[in-house]
C-alpha positions as CSV (number, residue, x, y, z in Angstrom):
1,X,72.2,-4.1,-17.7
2,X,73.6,-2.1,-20.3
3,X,75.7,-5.3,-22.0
4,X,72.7,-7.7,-21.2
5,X,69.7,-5.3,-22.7
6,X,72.4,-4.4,-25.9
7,X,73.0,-8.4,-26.3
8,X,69.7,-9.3,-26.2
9,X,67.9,-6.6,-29.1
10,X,70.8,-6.5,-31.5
11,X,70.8,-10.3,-33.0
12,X,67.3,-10.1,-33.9
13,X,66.1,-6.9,-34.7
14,X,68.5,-4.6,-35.8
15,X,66.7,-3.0,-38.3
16,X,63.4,-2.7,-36.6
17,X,62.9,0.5,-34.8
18,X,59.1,2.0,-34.8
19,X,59.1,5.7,-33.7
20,X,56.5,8.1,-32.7
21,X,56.9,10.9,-34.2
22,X,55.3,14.6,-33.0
23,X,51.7,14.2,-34.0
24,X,49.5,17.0,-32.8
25,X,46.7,15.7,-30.5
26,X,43.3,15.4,-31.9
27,X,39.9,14.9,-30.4
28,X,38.3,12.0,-29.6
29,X,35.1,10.6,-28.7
30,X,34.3,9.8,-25.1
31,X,33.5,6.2,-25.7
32,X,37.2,5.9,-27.1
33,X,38.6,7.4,-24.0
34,X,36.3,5.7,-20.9
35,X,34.2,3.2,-20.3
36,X,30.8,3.2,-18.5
37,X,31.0,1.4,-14.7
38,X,29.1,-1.3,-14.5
39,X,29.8,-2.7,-18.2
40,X,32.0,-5.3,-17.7
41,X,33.0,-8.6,-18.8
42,X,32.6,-11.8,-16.8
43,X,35.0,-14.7,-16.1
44,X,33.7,-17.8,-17.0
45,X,35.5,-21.7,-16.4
46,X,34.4,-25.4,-16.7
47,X,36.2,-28.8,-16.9
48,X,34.9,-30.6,-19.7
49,X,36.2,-34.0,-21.5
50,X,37.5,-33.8,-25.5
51,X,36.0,-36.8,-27.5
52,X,37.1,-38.1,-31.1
53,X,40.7,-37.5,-30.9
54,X,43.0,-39.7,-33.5
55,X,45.1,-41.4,-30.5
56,X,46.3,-38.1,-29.5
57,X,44.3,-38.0,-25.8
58,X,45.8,-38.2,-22.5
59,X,47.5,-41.6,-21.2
60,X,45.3,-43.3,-18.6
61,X,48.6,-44.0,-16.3
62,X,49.6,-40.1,-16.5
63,X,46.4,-38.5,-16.3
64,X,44.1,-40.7,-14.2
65,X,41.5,-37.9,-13.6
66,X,40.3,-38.2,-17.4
67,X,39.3,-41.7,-16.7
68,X,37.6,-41.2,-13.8
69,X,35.8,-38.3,-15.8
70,X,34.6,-40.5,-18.7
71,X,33.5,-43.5,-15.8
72,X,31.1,-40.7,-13.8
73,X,30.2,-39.5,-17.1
74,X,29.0,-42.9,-18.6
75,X,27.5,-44.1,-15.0
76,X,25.2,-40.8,-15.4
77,X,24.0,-42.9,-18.5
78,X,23.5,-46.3,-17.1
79,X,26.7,-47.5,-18.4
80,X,29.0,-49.7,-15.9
81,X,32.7,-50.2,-16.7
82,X,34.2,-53.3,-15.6
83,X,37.4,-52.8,-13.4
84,X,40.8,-52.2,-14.3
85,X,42.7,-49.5,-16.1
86,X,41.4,-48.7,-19.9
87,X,43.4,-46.8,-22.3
88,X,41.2,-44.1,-23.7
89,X,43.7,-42.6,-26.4
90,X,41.1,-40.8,-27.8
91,X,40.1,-38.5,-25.1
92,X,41.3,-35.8,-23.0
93,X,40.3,-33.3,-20.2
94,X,40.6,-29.9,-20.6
95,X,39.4,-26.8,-19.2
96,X,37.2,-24.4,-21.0
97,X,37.1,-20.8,-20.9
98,X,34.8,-17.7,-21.8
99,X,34.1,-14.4,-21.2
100,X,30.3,-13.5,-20.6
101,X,30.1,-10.0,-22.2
102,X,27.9,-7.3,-20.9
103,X,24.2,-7.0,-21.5
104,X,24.4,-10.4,-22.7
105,X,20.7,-12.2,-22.4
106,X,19.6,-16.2,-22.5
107,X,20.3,-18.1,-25.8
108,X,23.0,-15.8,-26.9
109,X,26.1,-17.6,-28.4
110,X,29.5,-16.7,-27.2
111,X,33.5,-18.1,-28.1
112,X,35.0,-20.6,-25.7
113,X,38.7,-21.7,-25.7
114,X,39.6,-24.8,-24.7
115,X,43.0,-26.6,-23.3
116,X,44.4,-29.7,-22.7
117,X,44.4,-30.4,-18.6
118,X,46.7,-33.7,-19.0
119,X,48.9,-35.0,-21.6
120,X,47.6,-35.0,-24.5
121,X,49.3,-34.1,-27.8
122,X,46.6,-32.8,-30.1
123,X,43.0,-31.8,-30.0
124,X,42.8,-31.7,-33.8
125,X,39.8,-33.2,-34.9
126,X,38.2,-33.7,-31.4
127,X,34.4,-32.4,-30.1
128,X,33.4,-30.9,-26.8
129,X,30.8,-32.6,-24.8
130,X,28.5,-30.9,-23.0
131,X,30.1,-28.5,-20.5
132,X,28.7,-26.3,-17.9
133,X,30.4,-23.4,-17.4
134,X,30.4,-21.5,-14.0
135,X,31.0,-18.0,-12.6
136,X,32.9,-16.9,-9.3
137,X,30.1,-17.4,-7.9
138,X,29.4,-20.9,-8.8
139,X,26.7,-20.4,-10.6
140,X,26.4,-21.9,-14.3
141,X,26.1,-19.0,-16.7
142,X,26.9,-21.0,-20.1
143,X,27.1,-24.8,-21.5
144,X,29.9,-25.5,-24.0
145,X,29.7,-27.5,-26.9
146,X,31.1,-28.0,-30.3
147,X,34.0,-29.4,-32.7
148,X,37.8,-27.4,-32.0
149,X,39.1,-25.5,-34.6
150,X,43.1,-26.0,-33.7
151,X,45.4,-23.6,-35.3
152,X,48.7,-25.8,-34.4
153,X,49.4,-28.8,-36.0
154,X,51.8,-31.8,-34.1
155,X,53.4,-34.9,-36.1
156,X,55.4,-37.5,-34.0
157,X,57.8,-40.8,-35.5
158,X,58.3,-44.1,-33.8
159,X,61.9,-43.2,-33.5
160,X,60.8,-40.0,-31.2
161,X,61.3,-37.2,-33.7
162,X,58.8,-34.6,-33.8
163,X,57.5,-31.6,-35.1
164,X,54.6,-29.1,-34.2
165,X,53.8,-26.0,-35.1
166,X,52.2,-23.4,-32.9
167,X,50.4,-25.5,-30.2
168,X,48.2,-28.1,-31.1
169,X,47.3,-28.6,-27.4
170,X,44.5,-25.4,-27.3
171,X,41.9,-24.6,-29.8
172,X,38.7,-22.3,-30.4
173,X,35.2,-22.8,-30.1
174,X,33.5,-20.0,-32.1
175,X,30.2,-19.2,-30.8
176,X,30.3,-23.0,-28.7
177,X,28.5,-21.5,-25.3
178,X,25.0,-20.8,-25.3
179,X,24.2,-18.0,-22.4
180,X,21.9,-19.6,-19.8
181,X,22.1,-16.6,-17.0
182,X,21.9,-13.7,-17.2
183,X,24.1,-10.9,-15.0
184,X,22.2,-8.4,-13.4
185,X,23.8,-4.5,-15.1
186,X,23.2,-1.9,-12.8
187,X,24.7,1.2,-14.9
188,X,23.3,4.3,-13.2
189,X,22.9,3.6,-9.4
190,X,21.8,6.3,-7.6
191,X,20.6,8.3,-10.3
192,X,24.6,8.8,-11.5
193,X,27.1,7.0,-14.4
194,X,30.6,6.9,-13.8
195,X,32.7,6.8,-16.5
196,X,36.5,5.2,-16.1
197,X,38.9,6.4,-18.0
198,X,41.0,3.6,-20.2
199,X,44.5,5.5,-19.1
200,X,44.6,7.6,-15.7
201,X,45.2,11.2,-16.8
202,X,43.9,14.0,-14.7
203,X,43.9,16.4,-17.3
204,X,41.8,14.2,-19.6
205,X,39.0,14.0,-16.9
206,X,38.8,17.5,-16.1
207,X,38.6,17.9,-19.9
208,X,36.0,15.3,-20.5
209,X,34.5,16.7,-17.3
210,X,33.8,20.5,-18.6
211,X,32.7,19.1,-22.6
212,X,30.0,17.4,-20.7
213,X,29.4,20.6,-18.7
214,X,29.2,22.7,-22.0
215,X,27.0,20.5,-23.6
216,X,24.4,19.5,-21.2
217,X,24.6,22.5,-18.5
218,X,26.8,22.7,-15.7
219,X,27.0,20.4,-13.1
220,X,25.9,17.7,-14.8
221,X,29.4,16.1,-14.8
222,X,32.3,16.5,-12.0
223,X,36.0,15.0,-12.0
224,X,36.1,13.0,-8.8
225,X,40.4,11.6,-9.5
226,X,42.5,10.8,-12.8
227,X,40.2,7.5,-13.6
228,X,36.6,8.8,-12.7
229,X,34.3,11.2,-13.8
230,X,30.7,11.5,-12.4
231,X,27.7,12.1,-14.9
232,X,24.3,13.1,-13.8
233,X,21.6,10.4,-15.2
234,X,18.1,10.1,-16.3
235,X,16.0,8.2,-14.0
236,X,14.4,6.3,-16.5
237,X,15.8,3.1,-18.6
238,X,15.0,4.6,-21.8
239,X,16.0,8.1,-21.0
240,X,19.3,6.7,-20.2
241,X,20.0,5.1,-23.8
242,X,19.4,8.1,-25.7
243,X,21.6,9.9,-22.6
244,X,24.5,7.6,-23.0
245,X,24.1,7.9,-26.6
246,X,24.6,11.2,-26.8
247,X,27.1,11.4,-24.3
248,X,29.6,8.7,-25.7
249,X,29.9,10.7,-29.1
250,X,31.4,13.8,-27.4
251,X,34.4,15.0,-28.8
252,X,37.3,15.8,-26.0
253,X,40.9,16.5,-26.8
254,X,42.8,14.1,-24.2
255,X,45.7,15.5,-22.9
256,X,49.4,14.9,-24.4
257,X,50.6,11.2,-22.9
258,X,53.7,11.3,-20.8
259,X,57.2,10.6,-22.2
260,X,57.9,6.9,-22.7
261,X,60.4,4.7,-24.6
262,X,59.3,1.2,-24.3
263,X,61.6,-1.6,-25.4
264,X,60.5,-4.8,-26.3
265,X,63.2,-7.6,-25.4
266,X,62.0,-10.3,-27.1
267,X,61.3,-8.6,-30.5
268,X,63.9,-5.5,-30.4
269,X,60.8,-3.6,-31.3
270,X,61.6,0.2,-29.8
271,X,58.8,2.4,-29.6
272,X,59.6,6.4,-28.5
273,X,57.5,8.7,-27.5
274,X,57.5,12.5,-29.2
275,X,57.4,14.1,-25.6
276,X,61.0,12.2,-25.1
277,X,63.5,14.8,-24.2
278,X,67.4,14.3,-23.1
279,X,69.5,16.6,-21.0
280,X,73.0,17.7,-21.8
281,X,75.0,14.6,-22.2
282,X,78.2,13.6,-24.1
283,X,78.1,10.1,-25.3
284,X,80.6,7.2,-26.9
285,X,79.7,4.1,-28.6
286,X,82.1,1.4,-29.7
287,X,82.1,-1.7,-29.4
288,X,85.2,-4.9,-29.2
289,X,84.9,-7.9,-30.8
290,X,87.4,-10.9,-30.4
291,X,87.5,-13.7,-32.8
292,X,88.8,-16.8,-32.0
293,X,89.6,-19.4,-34.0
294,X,90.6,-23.3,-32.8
295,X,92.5,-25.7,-34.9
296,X,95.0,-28.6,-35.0
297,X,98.7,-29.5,-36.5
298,X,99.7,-32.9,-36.7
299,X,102.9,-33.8,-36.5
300,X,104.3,-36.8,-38.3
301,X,107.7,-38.8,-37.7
302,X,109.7,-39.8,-40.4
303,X,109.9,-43.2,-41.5
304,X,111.5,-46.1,-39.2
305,X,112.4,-43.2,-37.1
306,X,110.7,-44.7,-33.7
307,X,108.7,-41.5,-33.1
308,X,104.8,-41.3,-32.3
309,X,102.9,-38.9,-34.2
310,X,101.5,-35.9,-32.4
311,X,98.6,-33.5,-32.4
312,X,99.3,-29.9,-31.7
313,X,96.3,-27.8,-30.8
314,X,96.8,-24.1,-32.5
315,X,94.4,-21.0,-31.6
316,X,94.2,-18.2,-34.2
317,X,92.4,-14.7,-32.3
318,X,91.5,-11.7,-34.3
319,X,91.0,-8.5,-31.9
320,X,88.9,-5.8,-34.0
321,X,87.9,-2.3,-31.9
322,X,85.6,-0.2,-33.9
323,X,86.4,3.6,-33.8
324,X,83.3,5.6,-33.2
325,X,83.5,9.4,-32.0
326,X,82.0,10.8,-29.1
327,X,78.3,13.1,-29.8
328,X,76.9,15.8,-27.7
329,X,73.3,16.0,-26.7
330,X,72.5,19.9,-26.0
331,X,69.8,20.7,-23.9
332,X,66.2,19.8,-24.9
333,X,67.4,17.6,-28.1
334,X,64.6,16.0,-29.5
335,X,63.7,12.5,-30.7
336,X,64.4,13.4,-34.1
337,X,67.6,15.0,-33.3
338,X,68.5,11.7,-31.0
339,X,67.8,9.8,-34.0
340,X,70.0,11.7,-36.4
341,X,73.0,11.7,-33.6
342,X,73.0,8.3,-33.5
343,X,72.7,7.4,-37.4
344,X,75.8,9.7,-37.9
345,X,77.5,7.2,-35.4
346,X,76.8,4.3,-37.7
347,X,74.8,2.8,-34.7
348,X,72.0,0.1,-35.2
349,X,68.5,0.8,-33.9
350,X,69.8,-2.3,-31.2
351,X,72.3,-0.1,-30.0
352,X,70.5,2.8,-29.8
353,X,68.3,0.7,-26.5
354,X,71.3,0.8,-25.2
355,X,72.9,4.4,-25.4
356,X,69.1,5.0,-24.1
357,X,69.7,3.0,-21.1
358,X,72.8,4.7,-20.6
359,X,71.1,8.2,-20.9
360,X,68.7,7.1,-18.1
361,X,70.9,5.5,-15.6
362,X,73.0,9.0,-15.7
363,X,69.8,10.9,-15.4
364,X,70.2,12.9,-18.5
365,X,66.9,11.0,-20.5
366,X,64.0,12.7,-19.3
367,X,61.6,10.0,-20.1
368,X,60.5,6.6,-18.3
369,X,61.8,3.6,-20.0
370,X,60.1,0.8,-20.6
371,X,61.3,-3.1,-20.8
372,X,58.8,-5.2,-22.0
């Protein structure tokens, strides 16, 4: 694990390491720290049909379903297609996507993403038809429609080169729903709000728990775990506005967050939390790099001589070891004292993921680590 995760961050981020450095821990308001129960986002999903495309659609043989979409479509309109097998190159199926935000009332507008279902190469250019959109509950809560706006761009020869950039296969609607449902919101059942806390931290919800207390009286809010806190409500609607108002503007110090290094394998972006702490450990980094180098001698007979020229393969390899001393972690060493130990090692921020994920396998990092 050690060679693999030390392979993977040092060719392409050697120089990016992001560190989070001791910052003392500062209040926040309640609305940055929970949410209320109850307001929550909604799933939506259709299958719709792209129109306008500039020969970029699906191909009738490898996506059939799009032309028997556009045939039920166009019989809904009178229209009757003579049999056989048309090329529609200018069409596609796709699915469209939305999320139905609380509160959100009739005649709203909300984004829709859209994506290609078949084998299309590009929706550049192309318009959504009308498009129901349905809930979990089968129930239509939004229609879709509206021109793409396609951040990736595709280009393709007749002798099968291509380029694209991003994908060209998924696009945007900005405000292409219209809200035709609306979700029932039910925030303070039972005369009570529960607020969920974004990160599960019993110490945060007892805190949030007695700022409540202190403001409003106590009893008025109890910790029930490490996600939920329970908040005495108003009874009426309006009552509860100005209560929630009020109450989401609370300050509360959250408590410290727990020690972390998170690694992530794709970018060689490490992130280190200030609570990281490493027992006593002596540590050696070095690493062996062999070189080796192919090439060819030929060999050539002298005139009239009856011989047959030869090729001689020849191999040239370079062994380089680089001499690194050994450092000593004392007990309790910080991150900025990890950092420092490592730099005087001449290490790169790649290889200091992996004297971390040494540290941990022997036990001597006491932190959780994190590979993302």
């Amino acid at each position: 694990m050690l060679e693999r995760l030390s392979k993977t961050i040092r060719p392409w981020a050697l120089g990016l390491l992001a560190l989070s450095l001791a910052l003392p821990v500062q209040a926040e308001r309640i609305k940055d720290l929970a949410s209320i129960e109850g307001m929550r986002g909604n799933q939506l999903m259709g299958y719709g049909i792209v129109v306008g495309l500039d020969g970029t659609g699906d191909s009738s043989s490898q996506a059939p379903f799009t032309l028997q979409s556009i045939r039920n479509m166009l019989e809904r309109y009178g229209v009757t297609l003579p049999p056989g097998n048309m090329q529609l190159k200018n069409v596609a199926a796709v699915s469209v996507t939305a999320e139905l935000p609380p509160f959100a009332r009739p005649g709203q507008k909300i984004d829709v993403t859209v994506a290609s279902m078949g084998n299309a190469k590009s929706l550049r250019g192309g318009s959504l038809i009308m498009t129901p959109l349905r809930g979990a509950d089968g129930k239509i809560y939004a229609m879709a429609q509206g021109n793409l706006v396609v951040g990736g761009f595709g280009a393709q020869a007749k002798d099968g080169s291509r380029i694209s950039v991003n994908v060209p296969s998924a696009g945007r609607i900005p405000l292409g729903a219209t809200v035709e449902r609306e979700v029932p919101t039910d925030i303070a059942a039972n005369g009570t709000i529960h607020l969920t806390l974004n990160t599960p931290d019993f110490t945060t919800a007892k805190r949030i728990s007695d700022a409540i207390n202190k403001a409003l009286g106590g009893g008025v809010a109890e910790a029930l775990d490490a996600v939920s806190v329970r908040v005495a409500a108003p009874a009426t609607p309006d009552q509860q506005v100005g209560f929630l108002s009020y109450l989401e503007n609370l300050d509360v110090t959250p408590a410290e967050p727990p020690a972390r290094v998170i690694v992530n394998s794709r970018t060689g972006t490490v992130v280190i939390g200030s609570n990281v702490r490493v027992s006593p450990a002596a540590v050696t980094h070095g690493s062996l790099t062999v070189a080796i180098k192919e090439g060819a001698q030929v060999s050539q007979p002298a005139p009239l001589s009856g011989g047959q020229t030869t090729v001689t393969p020849t191999s040239e390899i370079n062994v380089q070891q680089e001499k690194k001393p050994m450092f000593l972690f004392a007990p309790g060493v910080t991150l900025q004292e990890i950092v420092q130990a490592v730099n005087q090692v001449g290490a790169a921020p790649g290889d200091l993921v992996a004297i971390l994920e040494a540290l941990k396998a022997a036990g001597a990092l006491k932190a959780e680590l994190i590979i993302i």
